[in-house]
C-alpha positions as CSV (number, residue, x, y, z in Angstrom):
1,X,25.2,-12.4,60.3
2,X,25.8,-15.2,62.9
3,X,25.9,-19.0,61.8
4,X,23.3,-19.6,64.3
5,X,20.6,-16.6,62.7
6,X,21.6,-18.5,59.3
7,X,20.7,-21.7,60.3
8,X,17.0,-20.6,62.0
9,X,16.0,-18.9,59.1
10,X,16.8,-21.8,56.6
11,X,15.1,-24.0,59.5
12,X,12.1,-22.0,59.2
13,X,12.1,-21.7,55.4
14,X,12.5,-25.4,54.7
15,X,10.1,-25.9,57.5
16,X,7.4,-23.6,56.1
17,X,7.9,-25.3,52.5
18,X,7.7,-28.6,53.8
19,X,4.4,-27.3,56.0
20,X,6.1,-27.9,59.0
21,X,4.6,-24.9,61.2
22,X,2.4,-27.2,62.1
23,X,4.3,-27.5,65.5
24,X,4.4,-23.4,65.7
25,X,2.7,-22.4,69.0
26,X,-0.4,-19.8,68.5
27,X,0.5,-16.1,69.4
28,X,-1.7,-13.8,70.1
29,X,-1.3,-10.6,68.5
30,X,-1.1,-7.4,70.7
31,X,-4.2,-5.1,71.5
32,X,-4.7,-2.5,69.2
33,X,-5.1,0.9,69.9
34,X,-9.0,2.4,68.7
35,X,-7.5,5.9,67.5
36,X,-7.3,7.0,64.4
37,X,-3.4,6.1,62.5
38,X,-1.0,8.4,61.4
39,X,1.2,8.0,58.1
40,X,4.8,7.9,59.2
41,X,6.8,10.8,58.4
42,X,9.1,11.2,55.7
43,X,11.2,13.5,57.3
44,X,10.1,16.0,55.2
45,X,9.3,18.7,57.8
46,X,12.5,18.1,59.9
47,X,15.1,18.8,56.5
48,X,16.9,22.0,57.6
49,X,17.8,24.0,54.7
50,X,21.2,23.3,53.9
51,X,24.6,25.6,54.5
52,X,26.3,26.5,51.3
53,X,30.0,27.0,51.5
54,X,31.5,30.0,49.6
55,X,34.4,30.0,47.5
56,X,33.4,32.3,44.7
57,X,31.0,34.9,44.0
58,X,29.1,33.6,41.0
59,X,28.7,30.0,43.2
60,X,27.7,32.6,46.1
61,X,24.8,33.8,43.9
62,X,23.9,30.1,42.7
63,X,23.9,29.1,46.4
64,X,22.0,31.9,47.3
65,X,19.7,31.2,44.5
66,X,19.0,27.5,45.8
67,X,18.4,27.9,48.9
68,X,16.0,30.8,49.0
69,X,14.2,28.7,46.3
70,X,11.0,26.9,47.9
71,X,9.9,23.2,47.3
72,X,6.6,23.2,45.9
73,X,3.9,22.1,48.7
74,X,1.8,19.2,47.8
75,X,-2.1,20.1,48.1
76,X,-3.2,19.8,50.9
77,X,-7.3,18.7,50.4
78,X,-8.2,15.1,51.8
79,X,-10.7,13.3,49.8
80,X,-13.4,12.3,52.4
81,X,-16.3,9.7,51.4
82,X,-19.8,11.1,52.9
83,X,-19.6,8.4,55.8
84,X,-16.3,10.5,57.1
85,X,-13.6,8.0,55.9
86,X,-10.5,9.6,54.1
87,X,-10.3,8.2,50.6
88,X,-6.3,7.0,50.0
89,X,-4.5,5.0,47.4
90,X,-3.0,1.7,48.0
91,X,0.4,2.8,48.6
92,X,-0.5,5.2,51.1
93,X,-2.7,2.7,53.1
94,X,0.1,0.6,52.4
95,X,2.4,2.9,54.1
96,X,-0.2,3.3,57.0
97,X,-0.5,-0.3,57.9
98,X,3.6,-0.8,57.6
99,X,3.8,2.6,60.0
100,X,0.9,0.8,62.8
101,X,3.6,-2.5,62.3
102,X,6.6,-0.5,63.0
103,X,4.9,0.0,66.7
104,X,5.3,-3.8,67.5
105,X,7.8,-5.4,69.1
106,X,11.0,-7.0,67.1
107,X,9.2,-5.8,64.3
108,X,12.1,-5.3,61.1
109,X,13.5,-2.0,60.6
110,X,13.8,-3.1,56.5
111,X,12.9,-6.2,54.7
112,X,9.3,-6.0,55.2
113,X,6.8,-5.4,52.2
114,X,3.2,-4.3,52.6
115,X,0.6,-4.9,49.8
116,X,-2.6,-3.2,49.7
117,X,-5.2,-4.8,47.3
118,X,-9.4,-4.7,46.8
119,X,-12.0,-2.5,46.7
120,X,-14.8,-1.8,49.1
121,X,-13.0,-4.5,51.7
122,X,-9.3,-4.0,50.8
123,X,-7.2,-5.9,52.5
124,X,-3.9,-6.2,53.2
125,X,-0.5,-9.0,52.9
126,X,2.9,-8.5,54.3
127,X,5.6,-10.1,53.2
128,X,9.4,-10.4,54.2
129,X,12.8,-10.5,53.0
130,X,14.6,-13.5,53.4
131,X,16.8,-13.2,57.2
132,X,15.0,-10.1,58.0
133,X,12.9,-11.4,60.8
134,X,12.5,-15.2,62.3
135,X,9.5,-17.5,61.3
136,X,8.5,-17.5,64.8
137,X,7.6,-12.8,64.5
138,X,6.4,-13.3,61.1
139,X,3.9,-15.1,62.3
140,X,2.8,-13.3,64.9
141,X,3.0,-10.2,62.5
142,X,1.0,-11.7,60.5
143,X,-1.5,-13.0,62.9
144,X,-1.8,-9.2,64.1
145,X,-3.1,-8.0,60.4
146,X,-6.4,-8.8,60.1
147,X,-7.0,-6.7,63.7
148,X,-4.9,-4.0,62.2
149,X,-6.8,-4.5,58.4
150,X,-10.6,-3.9,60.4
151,X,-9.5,-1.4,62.6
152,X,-8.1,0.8,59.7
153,X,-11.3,-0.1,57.7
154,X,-13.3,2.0,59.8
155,X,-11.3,5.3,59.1
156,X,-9.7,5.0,55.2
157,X,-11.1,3.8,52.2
158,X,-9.2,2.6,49.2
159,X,-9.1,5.1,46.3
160,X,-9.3,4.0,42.5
């Protein structure tokens, strides 16, 4: 990490403490798109089933064993609240709101933490890892929240 990266982020830390964002200009978040989110994907589905090498025939049969064996599926029924809203737990909306943040621009590819907390009008707070983005994108990531928070009200409530 440059000197210069370094220097901004302890700039914008001591500047925050201090409440010197005072003199931080006002960004206006993107638009935000009215369909429905999607959970990002872990991967799962794209895991090709793995090649075995063979050096002896009782590993052959283990290997053989393995890979014809079948991860158990999760289940697959969405809990739905009678006004048509899927019913998740935190950490899945969680996981949601970090996914619709991933879309912005200069948004972190790590270092970013996304709490979900509530009950009827959950909300949401992102927080970041020290270096992982400037003061001047946090803010604007955070700005863009409370957009993102209302729109994905209207399609998931928070289980408990």
């Amino acid at each position: 990490m440059s000197d210069d990266v370094r220097d901004a982020g302890l700039v914008a830390m001591i500047s925050s403490i201090l409440g010197g964002n005072k003199r931080a200009d006002v960004v206006v978040p993107p638009p935000l798109t009215d369909v429905p989110p999607t959970a990002p994907s872990n991967g799962f589905e794209a895991v090709a089933e793995p090649i075995a090498e063979v050096t002896a025939p009782h590993e052959a049969a283990l290997n053989a064993a393995a890979v014809s064996a079948k991860p158990a599926e999760p289940s697959a029924k969405v809990v739905m609240t009678p006004d048509g809203k899927r019913r998740l737990p935190a950490e899945a909306i969680a996981d949601l709101v970090l996914g619709e943040l991933c879309k912005l621009e200069d948004f972190p590819s790590s270092g970013a933490s996304v709490t979900v907390y509530g009950y009827r009008h959950w909300n949401a707070m992102i927080t970041f890892a020290p270096f992982s983005t400037t003061f001047r994108n946090a803010t604007r990531f955070r700005q863009a929240m409370p957009d993102l928070v209302f729109k994905l009200r209207r399609f998931v409530e928070l289980e408990i």
